[in-house]
SEKE-719429 format. One record per atom (N, C-alpha, C): residue number from 0; residue in three letters; y, z, x. Coordinates in pm, whole numbers, plus 50000, padded with zeros to 5 digits. Atoms other than C-alpha are relative to their C-alpha. Layout:
# residues N
 num residuo     v     w     u
 NUM     Ala     Y     Z     X
...
//
This chain:
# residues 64
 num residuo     v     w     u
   0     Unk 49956 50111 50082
   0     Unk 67883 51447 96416
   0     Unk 49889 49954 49907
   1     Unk 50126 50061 50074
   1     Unk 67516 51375 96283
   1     Unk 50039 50043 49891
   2     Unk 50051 49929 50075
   2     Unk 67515 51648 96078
   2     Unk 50124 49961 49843
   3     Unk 49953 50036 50123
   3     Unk 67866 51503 95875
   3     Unk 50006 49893 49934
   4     Unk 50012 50135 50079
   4     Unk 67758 51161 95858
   4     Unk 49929 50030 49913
   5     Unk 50121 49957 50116
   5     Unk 67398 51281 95670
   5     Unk 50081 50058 49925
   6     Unk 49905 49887 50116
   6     Unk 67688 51517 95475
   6     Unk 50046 49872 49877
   7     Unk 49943 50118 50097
   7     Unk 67797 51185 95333
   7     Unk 49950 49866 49969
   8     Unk 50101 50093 50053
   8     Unk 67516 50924 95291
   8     Unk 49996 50009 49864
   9     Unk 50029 50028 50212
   9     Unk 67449 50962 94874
   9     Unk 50123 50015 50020
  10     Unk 49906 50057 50028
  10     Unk 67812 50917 94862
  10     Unk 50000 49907 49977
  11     Unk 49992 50102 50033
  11     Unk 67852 50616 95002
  11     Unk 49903 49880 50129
  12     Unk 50125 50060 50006
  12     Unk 67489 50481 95063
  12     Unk 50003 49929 50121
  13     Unk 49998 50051 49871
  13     Unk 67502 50389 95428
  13     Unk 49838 50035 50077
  14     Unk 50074 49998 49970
  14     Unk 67246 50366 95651
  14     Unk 50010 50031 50155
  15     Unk 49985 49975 49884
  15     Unk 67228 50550 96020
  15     Unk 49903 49934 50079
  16     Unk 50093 50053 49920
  16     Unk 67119 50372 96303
  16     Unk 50055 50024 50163
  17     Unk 49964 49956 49841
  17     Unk 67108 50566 96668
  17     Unk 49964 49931 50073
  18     Unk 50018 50109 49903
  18     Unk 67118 50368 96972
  18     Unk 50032 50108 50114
  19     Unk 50009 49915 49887
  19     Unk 67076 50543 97294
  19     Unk 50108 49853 50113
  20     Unk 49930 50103 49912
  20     Unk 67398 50337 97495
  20     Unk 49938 50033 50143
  21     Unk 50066 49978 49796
  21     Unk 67205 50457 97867
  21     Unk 49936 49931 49943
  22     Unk 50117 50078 49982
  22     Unk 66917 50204 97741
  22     Unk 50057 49863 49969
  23     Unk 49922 50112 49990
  23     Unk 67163 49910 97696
  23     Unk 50086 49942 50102
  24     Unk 49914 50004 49935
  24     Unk 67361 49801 97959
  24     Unk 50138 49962 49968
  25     Unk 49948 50090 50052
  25     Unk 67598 49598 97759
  25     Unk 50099 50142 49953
  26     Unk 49920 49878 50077
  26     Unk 67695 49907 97551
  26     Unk 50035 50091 50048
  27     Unk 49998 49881 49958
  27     Unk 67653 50158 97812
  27     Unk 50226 49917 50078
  28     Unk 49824 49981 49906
  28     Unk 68016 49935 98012
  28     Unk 50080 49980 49857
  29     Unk 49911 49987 50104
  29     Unk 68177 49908 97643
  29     Unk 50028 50117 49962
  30     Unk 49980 49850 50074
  30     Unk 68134 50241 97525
  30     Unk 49986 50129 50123
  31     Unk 49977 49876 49881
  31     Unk 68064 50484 97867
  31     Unk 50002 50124 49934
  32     Unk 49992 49818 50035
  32     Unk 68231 50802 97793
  32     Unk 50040 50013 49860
  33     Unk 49921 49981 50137
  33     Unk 68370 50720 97461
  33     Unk 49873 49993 49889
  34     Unk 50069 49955 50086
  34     Unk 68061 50836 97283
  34     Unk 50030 50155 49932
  35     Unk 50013 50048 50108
  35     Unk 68001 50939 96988
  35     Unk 50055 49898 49965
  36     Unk 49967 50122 50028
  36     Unk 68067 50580 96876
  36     Unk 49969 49970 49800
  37     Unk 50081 50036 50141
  37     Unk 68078 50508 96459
  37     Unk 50035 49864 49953
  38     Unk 49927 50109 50038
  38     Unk 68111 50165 96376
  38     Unk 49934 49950 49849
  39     Unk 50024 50036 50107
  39     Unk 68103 50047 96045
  39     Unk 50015 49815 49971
  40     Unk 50013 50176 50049
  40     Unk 68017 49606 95908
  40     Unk 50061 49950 50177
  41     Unk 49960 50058 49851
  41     Unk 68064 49542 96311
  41     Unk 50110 50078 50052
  42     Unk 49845 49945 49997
  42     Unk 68414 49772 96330
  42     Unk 49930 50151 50073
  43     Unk 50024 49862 49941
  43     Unk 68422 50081 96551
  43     Unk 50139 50089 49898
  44     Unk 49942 49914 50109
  44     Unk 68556 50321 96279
  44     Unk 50059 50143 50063
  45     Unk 49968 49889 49928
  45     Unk 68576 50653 96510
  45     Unk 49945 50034 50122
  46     Unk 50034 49997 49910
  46     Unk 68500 50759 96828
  46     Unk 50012 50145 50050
  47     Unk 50000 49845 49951
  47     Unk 68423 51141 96982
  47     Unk 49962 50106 49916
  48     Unk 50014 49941 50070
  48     Unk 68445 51288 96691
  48     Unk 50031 49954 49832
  49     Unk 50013 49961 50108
  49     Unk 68397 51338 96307
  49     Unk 50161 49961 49958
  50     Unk 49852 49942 50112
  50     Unk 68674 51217 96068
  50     Unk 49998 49866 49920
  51     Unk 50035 50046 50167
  51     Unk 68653 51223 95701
  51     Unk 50054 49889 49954
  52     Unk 49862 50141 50047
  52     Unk 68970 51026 95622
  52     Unk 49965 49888 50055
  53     Unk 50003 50102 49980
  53     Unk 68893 50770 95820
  53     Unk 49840 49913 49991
  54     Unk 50119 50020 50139
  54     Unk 68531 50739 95659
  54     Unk 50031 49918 49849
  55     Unk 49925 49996 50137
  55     Unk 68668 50708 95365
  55     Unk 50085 49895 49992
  56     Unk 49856 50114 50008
  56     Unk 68956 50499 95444
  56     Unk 49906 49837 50019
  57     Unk 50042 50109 49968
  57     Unk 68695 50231 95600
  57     Unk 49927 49939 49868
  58     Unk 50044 50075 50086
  58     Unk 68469 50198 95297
  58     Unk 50047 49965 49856
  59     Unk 49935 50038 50141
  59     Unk 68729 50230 95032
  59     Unk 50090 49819 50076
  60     Unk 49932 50092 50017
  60     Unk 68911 49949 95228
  60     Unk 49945 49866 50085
  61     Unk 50055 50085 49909
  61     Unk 68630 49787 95430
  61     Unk 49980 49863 49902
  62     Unk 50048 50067 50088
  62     Unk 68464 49439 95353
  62     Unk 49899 49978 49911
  63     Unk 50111 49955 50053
  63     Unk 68195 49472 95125
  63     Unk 49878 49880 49984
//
């Protein structure tokens, strides 16, 4: 999944920030097994896996 977020940074100018959920406790009982986690302006955008459309869909219709 890294490799298609970095695919789409100079698009649309985001900024990655990894968090290891085993060094949180908080995050590790919210999120568990449902990592990969992408959340976008506070919003969990996708989860497991990679997807474009809904990339796309968040910052054409997120809040800015």
């Amino acid at each position: 999944m890294g490799a298609h977020l970095h695919q789409h940074q100079s698009e649309f100018k985001y900024h990655l920030n990894w968090v290891d959920i085993d060094k949180d406790p908080e995050l590790k009982r919210i999120y568990d097994v449902d990592v990969p986690v992408v959340r976008y302006k506070g919003e969990v955008i996708f989860y497991h896996f990679f997807d474009e459309e809904q990339l796309r869909l968040s910052f054409a219709n997120g809040p800015s």
